[in-house]
KOLRO-340799 format. One line per 2 residues: number of its first residue (from 0); for each residue z, x, y of N, C-alpha, C. Coordinates in pm, whole numbers, plus 50000, padded with zeros to 5 digits. Layout:
REM residues N
NUM = Z/X/Y/Z/X/Y/Z/X/Y ~ ...
END
This chain:
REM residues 282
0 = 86026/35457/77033/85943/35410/77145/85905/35264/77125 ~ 85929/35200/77240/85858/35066/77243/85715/35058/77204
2 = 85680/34890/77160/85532/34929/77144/85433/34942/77227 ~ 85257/34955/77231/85220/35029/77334/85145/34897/77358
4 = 85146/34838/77503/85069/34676/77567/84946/34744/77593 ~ 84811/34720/77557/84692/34749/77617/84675/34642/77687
6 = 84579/34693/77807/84556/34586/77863/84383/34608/77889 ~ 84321/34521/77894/84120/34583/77911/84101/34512/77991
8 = 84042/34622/78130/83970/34544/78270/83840/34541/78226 ~ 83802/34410/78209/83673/34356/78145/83573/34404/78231
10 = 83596/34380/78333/83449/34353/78478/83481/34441/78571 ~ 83571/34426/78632/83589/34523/78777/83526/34382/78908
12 = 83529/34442/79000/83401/34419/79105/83343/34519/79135 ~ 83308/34612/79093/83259/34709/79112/83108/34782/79057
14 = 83171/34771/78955/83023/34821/78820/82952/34707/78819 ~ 82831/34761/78752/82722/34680/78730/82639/34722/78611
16 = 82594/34585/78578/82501/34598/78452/82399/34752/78472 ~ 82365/34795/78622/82263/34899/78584/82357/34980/78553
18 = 82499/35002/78574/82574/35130/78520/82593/35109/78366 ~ 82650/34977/78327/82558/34972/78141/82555/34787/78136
20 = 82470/34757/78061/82436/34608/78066/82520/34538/78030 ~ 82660/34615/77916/82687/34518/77881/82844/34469/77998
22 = 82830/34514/78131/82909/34457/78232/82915/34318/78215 ~ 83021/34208/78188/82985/34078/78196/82966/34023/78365
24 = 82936/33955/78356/82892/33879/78499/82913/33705/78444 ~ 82841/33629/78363/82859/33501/78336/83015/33448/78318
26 = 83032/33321/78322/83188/33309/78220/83131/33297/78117 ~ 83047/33285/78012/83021/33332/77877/83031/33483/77846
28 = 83015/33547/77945/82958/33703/77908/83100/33790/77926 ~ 83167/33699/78033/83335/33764/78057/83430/33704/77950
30 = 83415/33561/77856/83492/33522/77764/83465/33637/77671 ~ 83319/33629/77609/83288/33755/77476/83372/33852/77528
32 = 83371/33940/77602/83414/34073/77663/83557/34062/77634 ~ 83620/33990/77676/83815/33932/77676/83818/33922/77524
34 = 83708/33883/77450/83739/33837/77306/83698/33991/77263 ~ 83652/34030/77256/83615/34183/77239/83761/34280/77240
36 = 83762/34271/77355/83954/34326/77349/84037/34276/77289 ~ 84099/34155/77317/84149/34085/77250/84176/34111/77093
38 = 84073/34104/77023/84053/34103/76867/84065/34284/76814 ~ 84030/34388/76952/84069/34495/76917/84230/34554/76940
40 = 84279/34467/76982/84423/34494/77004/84485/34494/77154 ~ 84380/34434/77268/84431/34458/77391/84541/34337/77404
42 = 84649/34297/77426/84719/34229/77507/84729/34095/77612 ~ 84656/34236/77729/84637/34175/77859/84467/34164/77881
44 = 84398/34077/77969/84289/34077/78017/84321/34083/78157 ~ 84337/34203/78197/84303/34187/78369/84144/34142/78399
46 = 84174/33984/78492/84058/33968/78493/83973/33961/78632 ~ 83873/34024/78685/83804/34024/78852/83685/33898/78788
48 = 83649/33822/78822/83495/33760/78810/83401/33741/78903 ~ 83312/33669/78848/83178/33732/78903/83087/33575/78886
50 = 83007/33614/79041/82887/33500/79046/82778/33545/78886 ~ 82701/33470/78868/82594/33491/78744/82527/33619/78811
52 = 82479/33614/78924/82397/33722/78987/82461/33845/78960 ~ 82601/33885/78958/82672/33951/78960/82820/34007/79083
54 = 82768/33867/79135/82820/33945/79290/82978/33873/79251 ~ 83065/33951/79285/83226/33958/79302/83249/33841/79396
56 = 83362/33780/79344/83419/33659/79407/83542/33608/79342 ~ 83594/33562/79461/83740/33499/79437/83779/33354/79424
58 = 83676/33258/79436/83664/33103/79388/83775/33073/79272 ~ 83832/33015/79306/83943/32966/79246/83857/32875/79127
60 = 83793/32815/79143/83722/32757/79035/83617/32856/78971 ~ 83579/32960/78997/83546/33028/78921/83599/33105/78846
62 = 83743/33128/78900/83848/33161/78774/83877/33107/78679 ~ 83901/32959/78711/83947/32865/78622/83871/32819/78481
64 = 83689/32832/78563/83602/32855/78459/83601/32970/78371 ~ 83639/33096/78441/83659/33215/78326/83791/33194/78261
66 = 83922/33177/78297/84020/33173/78226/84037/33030/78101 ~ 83960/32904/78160/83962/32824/78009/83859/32890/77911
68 = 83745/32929/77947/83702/33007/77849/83725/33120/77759 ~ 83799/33166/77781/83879/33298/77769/84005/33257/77669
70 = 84043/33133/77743/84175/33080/77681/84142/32969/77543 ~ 84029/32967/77521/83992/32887/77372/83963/33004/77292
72 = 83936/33121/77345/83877/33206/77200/84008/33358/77199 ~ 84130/33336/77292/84208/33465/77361/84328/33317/77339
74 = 84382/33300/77240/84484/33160/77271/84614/33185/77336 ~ 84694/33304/77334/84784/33402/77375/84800/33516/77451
76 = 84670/33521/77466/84684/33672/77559/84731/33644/77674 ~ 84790/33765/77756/84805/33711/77872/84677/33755/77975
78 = 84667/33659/78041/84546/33651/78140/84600/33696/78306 ~ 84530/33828/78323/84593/33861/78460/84511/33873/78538
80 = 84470/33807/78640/84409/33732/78766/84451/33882/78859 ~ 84275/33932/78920/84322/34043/79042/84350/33957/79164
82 = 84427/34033/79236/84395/33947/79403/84352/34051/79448 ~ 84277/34175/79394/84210/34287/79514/84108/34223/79527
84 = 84020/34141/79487/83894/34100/79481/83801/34197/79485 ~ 83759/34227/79598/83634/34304/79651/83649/34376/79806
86 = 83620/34460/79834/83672/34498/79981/83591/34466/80083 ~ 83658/34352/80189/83573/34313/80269/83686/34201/80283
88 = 83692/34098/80162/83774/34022/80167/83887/33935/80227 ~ 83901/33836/80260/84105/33800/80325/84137/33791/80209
90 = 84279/33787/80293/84416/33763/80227/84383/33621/80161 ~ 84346/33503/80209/84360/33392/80165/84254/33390/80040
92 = 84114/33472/80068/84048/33483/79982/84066/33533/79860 ~ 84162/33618/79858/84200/33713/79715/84332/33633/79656
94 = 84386/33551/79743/84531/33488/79704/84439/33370/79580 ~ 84361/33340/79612/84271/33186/79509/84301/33193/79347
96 = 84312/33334/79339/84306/33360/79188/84465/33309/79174 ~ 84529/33315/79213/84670/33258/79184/84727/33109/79188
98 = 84616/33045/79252/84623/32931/79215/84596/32873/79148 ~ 84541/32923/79012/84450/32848/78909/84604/32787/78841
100 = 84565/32701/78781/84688/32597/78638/84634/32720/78527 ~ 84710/32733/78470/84670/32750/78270/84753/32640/78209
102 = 84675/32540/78207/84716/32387/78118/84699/32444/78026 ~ 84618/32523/77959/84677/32539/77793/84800/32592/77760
104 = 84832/32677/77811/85028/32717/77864/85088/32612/77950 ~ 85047/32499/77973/85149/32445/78021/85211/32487/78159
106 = 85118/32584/78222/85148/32649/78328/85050/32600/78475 ~ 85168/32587/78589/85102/32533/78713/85021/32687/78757
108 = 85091/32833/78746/85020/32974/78790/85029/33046/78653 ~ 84928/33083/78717/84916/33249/78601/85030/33307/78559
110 = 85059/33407/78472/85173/33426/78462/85206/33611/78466 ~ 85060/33641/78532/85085/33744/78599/84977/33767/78700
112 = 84971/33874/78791/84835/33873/78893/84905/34032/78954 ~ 84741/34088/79014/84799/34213/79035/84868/34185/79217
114 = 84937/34271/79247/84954/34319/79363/84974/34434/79426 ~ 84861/34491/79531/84846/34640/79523/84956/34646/79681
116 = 85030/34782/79642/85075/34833/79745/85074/34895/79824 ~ 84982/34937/79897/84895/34994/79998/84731/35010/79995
118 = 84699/35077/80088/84561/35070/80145/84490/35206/80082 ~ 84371/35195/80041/84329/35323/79961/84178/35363/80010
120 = 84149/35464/80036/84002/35508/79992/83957/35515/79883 ~ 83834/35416/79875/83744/35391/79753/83646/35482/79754
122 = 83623/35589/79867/83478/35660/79879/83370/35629/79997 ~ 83316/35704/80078/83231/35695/80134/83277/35635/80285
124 = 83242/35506/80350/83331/35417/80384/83408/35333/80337 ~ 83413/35300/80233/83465/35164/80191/83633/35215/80137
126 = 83691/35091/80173/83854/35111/80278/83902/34960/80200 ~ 84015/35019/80114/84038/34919/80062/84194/34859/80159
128 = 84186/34784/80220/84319/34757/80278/84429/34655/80274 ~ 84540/34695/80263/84627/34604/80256/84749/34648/80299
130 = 84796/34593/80416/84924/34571/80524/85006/34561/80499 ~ 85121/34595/80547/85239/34537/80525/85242/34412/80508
132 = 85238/34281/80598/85234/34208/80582/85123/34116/80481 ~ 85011/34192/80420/84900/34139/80372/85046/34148/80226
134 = 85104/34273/80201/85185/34301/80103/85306/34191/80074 ~ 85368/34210/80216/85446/34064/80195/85465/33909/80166
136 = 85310/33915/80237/85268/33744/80194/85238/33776/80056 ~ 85155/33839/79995/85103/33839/79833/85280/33814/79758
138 = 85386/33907/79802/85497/33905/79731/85545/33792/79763 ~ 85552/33711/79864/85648/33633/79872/85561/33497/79766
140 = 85505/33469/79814/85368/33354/79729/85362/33384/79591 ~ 85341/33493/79495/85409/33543/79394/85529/33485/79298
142 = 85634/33473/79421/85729/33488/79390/85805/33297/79412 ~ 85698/33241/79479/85741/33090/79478/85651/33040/79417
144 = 85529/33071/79335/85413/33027/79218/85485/33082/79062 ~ 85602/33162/79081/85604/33218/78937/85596/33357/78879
146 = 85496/33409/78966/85386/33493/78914/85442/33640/78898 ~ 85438/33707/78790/85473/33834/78775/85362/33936/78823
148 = 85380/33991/78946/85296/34110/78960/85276/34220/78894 ~ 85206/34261/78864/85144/34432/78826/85105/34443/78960
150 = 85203/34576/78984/85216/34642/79090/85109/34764/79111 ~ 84982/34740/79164/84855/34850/79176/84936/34988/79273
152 = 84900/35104/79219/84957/35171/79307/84889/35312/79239 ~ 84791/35314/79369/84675/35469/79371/84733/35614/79407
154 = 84872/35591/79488/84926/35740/79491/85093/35700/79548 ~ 85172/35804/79524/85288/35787/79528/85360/35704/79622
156 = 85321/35716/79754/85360/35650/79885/85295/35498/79838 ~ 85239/35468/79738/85273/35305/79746/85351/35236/79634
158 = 85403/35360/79584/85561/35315/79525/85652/35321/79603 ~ 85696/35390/79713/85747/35408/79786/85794/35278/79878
160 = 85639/35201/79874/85619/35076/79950/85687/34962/79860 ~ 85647/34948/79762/85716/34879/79684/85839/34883/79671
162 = 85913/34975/79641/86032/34994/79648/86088/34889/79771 ~ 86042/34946/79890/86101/34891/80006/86075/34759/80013
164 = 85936/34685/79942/85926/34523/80000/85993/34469/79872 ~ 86135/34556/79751/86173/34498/79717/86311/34466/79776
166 = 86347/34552/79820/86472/34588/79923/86470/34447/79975 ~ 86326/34425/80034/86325/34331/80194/86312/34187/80092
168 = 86334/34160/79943/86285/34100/79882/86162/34006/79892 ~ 86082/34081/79853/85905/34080/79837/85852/34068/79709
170 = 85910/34126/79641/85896/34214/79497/86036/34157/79426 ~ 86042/34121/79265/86134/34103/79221/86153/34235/79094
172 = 86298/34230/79063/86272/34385/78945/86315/34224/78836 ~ 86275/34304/78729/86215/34437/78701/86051/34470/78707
174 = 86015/34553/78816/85868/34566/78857/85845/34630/78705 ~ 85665/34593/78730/85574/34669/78620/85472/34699/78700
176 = 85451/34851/78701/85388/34918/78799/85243/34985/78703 ~ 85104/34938/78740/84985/35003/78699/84940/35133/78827
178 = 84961/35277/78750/84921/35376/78824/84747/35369/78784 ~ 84708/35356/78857/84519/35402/78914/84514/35536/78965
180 = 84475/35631/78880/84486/35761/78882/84300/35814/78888 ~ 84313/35878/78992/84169/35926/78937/84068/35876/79074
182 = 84109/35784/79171/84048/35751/79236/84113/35808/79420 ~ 84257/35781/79462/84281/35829/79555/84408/36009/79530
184 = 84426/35957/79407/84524/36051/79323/84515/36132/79234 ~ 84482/36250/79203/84426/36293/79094/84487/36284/78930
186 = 84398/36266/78833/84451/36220/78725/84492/36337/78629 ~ 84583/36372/78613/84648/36461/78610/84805/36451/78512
188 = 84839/36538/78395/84951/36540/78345/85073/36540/78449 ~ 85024/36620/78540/85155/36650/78648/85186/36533/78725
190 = 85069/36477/78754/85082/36394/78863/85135/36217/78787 ~ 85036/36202/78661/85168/36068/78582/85279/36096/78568
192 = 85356/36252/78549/85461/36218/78500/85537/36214/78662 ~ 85476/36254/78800/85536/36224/78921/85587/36090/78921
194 = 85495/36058/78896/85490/35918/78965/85603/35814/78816 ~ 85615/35825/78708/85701/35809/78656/85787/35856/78672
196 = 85841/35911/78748/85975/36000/78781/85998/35904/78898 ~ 85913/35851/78975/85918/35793/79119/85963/35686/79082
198 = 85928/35610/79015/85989/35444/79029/86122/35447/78921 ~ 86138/35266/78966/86310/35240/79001/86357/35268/78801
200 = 86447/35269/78730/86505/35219/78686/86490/35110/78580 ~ 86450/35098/78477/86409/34960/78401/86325/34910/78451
202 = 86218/34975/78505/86072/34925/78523/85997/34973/78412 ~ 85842/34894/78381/85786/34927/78250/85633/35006/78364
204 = 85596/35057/78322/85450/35117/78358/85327/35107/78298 ~ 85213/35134/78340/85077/35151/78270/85022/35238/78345
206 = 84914/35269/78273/84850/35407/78353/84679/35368/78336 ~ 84604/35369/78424/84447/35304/78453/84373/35467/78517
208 = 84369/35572/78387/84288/35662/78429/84098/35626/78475 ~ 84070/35664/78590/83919/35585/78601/83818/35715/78594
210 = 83720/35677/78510/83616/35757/78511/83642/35859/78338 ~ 83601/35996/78362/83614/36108/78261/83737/36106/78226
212 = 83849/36057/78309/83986/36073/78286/84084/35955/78197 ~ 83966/35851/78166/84004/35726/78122/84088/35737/78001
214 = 84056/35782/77888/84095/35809/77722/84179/35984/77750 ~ 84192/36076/77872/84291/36149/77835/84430/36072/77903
216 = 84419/36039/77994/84548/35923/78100/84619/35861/77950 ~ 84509/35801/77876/84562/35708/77792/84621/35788/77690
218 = 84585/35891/77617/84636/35960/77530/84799/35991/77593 ~ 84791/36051/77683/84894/36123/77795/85038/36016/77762
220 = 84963/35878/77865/85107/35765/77812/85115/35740/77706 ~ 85046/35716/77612/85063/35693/77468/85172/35738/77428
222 = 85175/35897/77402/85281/35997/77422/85437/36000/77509 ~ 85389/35930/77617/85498/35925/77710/85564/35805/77672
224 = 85537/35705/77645/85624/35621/77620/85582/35490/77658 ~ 85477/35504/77757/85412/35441/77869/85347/35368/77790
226 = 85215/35275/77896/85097/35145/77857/84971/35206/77894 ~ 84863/35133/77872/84755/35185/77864/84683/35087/77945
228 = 84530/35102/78054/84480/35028/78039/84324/35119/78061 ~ 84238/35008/77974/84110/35092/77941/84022/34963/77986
230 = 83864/34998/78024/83789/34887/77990/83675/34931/78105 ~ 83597/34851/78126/83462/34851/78218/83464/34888/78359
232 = 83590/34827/78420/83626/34819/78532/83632/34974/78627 ~ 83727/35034/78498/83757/35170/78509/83645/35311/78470
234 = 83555/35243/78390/83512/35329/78306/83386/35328/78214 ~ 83210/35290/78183/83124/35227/78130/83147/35316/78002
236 = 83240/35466/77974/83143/35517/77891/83254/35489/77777 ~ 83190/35503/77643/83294/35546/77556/83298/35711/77500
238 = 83219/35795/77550/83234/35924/77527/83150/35983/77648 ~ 83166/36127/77688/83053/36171/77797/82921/36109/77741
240 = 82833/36064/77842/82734/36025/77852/82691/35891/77748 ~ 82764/35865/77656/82710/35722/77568/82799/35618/77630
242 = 82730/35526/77681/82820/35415/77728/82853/35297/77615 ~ 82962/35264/77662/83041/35183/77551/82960/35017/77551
244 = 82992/34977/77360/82927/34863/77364/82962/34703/77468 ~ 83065/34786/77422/83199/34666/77452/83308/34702/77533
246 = 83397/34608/77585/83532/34615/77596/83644/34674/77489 ~ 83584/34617/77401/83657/34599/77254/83675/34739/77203
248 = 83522/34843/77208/83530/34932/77162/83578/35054/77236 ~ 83658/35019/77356/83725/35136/77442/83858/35082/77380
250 = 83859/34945/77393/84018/34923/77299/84057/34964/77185 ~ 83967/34971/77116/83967/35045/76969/84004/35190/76979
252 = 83908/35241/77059/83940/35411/77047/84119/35388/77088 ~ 84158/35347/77211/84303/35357/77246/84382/35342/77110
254 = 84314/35212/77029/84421/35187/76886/84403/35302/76793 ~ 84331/35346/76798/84284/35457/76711/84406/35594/76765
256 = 84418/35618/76870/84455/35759/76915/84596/35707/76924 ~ 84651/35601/76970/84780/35522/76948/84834/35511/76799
258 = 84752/35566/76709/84837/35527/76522/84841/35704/76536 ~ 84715/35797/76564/84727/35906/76554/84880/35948/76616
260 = 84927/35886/76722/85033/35947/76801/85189/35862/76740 ~ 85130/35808/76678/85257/35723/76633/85317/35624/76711
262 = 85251/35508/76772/85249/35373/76855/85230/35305/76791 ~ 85302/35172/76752/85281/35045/76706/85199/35002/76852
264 = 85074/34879/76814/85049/34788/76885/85103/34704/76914 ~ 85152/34640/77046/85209/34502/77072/85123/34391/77061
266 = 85138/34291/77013/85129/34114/77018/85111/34122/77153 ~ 85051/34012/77190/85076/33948/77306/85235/33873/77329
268 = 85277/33802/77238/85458/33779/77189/85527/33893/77264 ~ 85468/34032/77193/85572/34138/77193/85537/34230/77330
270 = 85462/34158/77400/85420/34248/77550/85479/34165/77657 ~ 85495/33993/77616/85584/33934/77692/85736/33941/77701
272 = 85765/33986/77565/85872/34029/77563/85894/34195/77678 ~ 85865/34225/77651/85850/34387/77708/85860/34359/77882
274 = 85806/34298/77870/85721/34264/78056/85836/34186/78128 ~ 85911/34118/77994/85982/34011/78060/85957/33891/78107
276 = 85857/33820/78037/85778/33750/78116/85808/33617/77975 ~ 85802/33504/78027/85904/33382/77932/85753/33354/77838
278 = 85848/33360/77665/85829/33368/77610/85679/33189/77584 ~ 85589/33213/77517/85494/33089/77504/85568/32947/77468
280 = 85561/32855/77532/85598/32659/77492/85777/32673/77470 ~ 85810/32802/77585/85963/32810/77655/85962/32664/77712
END
């Protein structure tokens, strides 16, 4: 088996310090958090940020402020910029995160950012949406910035979608597809290994169990062959009812149950390799 890429959603837009304090919100409080993972073995930082108050936003300069910070104490990781932002949002508004430089890479875009493939229920009212065409512009812009997508995809029919806006070339292969299980899809042995059965061919995967389901999802791919992603975004606790200190220490448990199962950890080196994604001062 290849080795296993963690990746830790630091923040979300979602959670909040009252669900546990140590949610970052500052770019000091989101660098610690990235360095937290980071140093426990995560990879990737998928990163959402946040006004000081806490409130979710897509300011391109407020990325830029979280990602140089991030990028003096994280010198290699890869830094992955959401464009879901927050629901409510435009298209132009969630596209910002993709415009940031990483001058410390030598890079005009990020060198990955998510892109979700369909429209989901989050609960209650709130309607997370995204169009065909909201889908196509994200792919095509993507795809003339550089940018390797992680392909968000909450239930089978938006692999399905993907598939097709690669057809219509939208999407380039080899896709890397993050299943979010647990929220429109149930998280479920049966249902990861569906949805790994569903996509193309020399695509790589991760699996983002949210909630109670966070650390079995992850055990599950561990096993499978699959990626992991753990962190705040998805998840405050590190066991029923004790919420976790850190980022770091949901990354840990993953490294922990990953030696039990027999997974080497990847480098950040060895996840770009994997991902396909050009190697650092190429």
């Amino acid at each position: 088996m290849e080795k296993l890429i963690i990746t830790a959603a630091i923040c979300g837009a979602e959670v909040t310090k009252e669900h546990n304090p140590n949610v970052p919100y500052t770019v000091e409080e989101i660098a610690r958090e990235a360095h937290t993972a980071y140093k426990a073995g995560a990879s990737i930082i998928h990163l959402h940020v946040r006004e000081d108050d806490g409130t979710p936003t897509q300011d391109k300069n407020r990325f830029k402020a979280c990602i140089d910070a991030i990028r003096k104490i994280c010198p290699d990781a890869i830094i992955q910029p959401s464009t879901g932002g927050a629901v409510g949002m435009t298209d132009l508004e969630r596209l910002q995160s993709t415009e940031v430089e990483e001058l410390a890479l030598g890079l005009k875009h990020p060198e990955m950012a998510t892109l979700d493939c369909g429209t989901c229920n989050f609960g209650g009212d709130e309607v997370f949406v995204n169009t065909d065409n909201t889908i196509k512009n994200f792919g095509k812009i993507m795809i003339e910035r550089g940018v390797k997508p992680e392909i968000e995809v909450f239930d089978k029919g938006m692999i399905d979608i993907a598939i097709k806006m690669h057809k219509k070339g939208y999407i380039k292969t080899p896709m890397h597809f993050d299943f979010v299980l647990g929220v429109q899809m149930s998280a479920t042995a049966r249902d990861l290994a569906f949805m790994v059965d569903s996509i193309p061919v020399g695509s790589t995967w991760t699996v983002a169990g949210v909630g109670k389901s966070q650390f079995q999802m992850a055990a599950i791919a561990i096993a499978m062959g699959g990626h992991v992603r753990v962190g705040f975004e998805d998840n405050v606790y590190i066991e029923k009812g004790v919420a976790a200190k850190s980022n770091g220490e949901s990354v840990e448990k993953v490294v922990r149950i990953a030696k039990e199962l027999g997974r080497q950890i990847a480098t950040p080196t060895e996840a770009r390799e994997i991902l396909g994604l050009k190697p650092l001062n190429s």
